[in-house]
C-alpha positions in Angstrom: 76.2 127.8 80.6 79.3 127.6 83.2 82.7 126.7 82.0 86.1 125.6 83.8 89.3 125.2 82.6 93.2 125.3 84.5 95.6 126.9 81.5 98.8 125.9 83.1 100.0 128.9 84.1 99.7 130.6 80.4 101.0 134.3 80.5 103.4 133.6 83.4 104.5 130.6 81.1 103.7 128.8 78.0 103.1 132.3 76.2 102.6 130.7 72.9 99.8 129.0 74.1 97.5 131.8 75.0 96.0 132.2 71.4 95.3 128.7 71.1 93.3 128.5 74.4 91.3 131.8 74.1 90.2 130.3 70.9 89.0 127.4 72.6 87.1 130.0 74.5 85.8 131.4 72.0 83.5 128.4 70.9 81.7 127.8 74.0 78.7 130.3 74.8 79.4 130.3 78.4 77.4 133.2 80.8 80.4 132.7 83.2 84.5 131.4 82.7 86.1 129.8 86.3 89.6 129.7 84.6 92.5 128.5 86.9 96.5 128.8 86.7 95.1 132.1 84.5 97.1 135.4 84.3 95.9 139.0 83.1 96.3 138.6 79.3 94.0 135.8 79.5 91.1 137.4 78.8 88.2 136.2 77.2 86.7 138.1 74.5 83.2 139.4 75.5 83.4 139.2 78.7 83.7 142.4 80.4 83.6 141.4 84.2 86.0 140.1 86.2 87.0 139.2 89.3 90.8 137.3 90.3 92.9 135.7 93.4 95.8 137.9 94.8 98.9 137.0 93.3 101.4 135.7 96.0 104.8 137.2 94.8 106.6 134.5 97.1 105.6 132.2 93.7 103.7 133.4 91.5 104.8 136.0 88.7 103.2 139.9 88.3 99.5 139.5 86.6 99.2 135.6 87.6 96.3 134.5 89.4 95.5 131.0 90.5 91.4 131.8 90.3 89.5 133.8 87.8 85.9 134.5 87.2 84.8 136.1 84.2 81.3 137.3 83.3 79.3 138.6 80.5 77.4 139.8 82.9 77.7 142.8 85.7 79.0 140.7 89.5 79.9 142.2 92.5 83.0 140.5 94.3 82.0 138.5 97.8 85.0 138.0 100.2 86.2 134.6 100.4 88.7 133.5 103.4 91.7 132.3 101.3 92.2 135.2 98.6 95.0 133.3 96.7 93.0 130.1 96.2 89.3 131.1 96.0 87.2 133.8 94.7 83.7 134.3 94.3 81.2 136.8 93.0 77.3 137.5 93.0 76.2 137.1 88.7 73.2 139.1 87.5 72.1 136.8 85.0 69.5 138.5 82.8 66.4 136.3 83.2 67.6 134.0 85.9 64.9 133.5 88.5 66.7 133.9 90.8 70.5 135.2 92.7 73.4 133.3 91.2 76.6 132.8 93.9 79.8 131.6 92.0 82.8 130.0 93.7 86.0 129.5 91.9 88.7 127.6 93.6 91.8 125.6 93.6 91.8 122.9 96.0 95.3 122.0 96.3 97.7 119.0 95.1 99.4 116.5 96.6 102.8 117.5 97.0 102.1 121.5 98.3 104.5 120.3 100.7 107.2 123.1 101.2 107.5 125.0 104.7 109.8 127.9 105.6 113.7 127.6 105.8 114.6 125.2 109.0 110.9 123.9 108.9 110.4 120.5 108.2 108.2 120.2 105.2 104.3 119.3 105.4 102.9 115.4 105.0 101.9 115.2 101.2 98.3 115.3 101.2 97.8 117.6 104.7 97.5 120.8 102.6 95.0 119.4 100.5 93.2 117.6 103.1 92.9 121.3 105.2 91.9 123.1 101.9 89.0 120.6 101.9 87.6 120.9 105.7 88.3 124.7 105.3 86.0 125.4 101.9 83.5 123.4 102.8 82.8 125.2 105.6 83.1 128.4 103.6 80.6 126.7 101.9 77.9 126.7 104.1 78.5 129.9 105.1 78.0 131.2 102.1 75.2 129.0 101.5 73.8 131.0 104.9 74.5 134.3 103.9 72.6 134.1 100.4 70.1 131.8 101.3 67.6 132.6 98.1 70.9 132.5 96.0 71.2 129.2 93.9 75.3 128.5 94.1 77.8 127.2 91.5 81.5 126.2 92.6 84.0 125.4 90.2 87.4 125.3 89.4 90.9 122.5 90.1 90.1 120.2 92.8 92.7 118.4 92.3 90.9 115.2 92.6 88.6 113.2 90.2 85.3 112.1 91.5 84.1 109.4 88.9 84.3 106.2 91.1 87.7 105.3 89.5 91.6 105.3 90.9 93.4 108.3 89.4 94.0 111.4 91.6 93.0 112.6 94.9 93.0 111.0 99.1 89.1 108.6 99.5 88.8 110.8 103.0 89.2 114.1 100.6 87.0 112.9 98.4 84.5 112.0 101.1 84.7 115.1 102.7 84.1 117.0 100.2 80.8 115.7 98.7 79.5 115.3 102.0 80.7 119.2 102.1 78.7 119.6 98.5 75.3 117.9 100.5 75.5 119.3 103.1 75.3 123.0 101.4 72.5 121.6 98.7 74.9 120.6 95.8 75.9 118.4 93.5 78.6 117.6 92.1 77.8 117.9 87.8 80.8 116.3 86.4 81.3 112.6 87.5 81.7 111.2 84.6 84.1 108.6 83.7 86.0 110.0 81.0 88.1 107.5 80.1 84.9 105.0 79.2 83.0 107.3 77.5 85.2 110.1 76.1 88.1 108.5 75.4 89.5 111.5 73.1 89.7 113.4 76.2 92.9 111.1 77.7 92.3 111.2 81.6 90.0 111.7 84.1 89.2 115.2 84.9 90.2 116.5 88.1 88.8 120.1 87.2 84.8 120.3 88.6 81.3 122.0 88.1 78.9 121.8 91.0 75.5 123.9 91.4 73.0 124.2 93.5 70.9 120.8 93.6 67.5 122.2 91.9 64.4 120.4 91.5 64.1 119.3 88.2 66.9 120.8 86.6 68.7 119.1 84.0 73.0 119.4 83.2 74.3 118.7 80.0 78.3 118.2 80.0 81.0 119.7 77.4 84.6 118.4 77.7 87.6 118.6 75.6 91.2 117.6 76.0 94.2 119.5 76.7 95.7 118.6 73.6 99.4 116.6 73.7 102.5 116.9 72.6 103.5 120.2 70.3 99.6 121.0 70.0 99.1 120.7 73.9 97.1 123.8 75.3 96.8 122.6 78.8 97.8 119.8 81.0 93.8 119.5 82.2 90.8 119.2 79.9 88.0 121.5 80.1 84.8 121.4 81.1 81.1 123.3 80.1 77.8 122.5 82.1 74.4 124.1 80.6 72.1 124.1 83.3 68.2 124.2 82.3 65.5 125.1 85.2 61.8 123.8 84.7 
């Protein structure tokens, strides 16, 4: 089982959250966590391998990563081109059939607008719509360079992908599954939220996405953020278990 969940910058902020959300953790058997807006005191109990996004100092504070990916499991890092945004490691699964290459990643938002002093500031949107033509072409590289591997990518996409209005650019969202094809995914967690889970208060933005297997069947965990004093997060979370006939 995969999980994914953006903690809103706990540890850097929001301290008094932390216990809260590794207790949420804690009751989902997941093999592997993509945790996003994470920091260094985040860390799941059990799970003894890890591999993080380089801080950027310019914003972010000391022990803050944007991408995390923790493991029960032994991994062994893979370079990705954007080290603050993405991450990725091989997982030795005990028993898997097969290689397992996950991708964690924050796709960025809307307004990641701001450019150097004198600089006029980017279009809202371009920065996400570049993040999106640049991954997806990581993508397939990856998807070349462990060809026997099945792959999982998950993490903030910063866009929903159920079919309804909510958050995200149609050409981003476009791009990006055609991205997800054309490197033999799918895209696990297009559900409509807000007809079928209504506890969970949005649609989810946050994404699973594995390898497109023959026969293999997803089942999908969410849970809500939480609101007002009892808020853990600004994003629900998300757990796929994946079963292979």
């Amino acid at each position: 089982m995969i999980g994914t969940w953006n903690l809103e910058r706990s540890g850097a902020h929001h301290r008094g959250r932390m216990a809260g959300q590794l207790a949420c953790l804690a009751e989902r058997d997941c093999d592997v966590w993509v945790l996003t807006e994470t920091h260094d005191d985040l860390r799941p109990k059990g799970y003894d391998y890890n591999v993080v996004s380089k801080t950027n100092p310019r914003w972010q504070s000391p022990g803050e990563h944007l991408v995390a990916i923790w493991s029960r499991h032994p991994m062994t890092t893979v370079q990705t081109d954007d080290p603050c945004f993405t991450v990725a490691a091989s997982v030795d699964l005990p028993g898997y059939p097969r290689g397992l290459l996950v991708y964690g990643t924050v796709i960025t938002y809307a307004h990641d607008t701001s450019s150097p002093a004198g600089q006029a500031p980017a279009p809202v949107w371009s920065r996400h719509r570049a993040a999106v033509a640049a991954q997806t072409e990581e993508w397939m590289r990856l998807r070349a360079q462990f060809p026997a591997d099945d792959m999982c990518i998950a993490g903030d996409f910063n866009m929903n992908l159920d079919g309804t209005r909510w958050y995200g650019v149609r050409d981003g969202r476009e791009a990006l599954l055609k991205g997800l094809q054309a490197a033999g995914l799918r895209c696990l967690t297009t559900e409509n939220f807000r007809a079928t889970r209504p506890d969970i208060g949005r649609a989810s933005v946050d994404h699973i996405c594995f390898s497109d297997v023959p026969g293999s069947t997803a089942v999908v965990g969410a849970w809500s953020g939480g609101q007002g004093k009892s808020r853990l997060s600004d994003h629900n979370g998300l757990t796929v278990k994946i079963s292979l006939r």
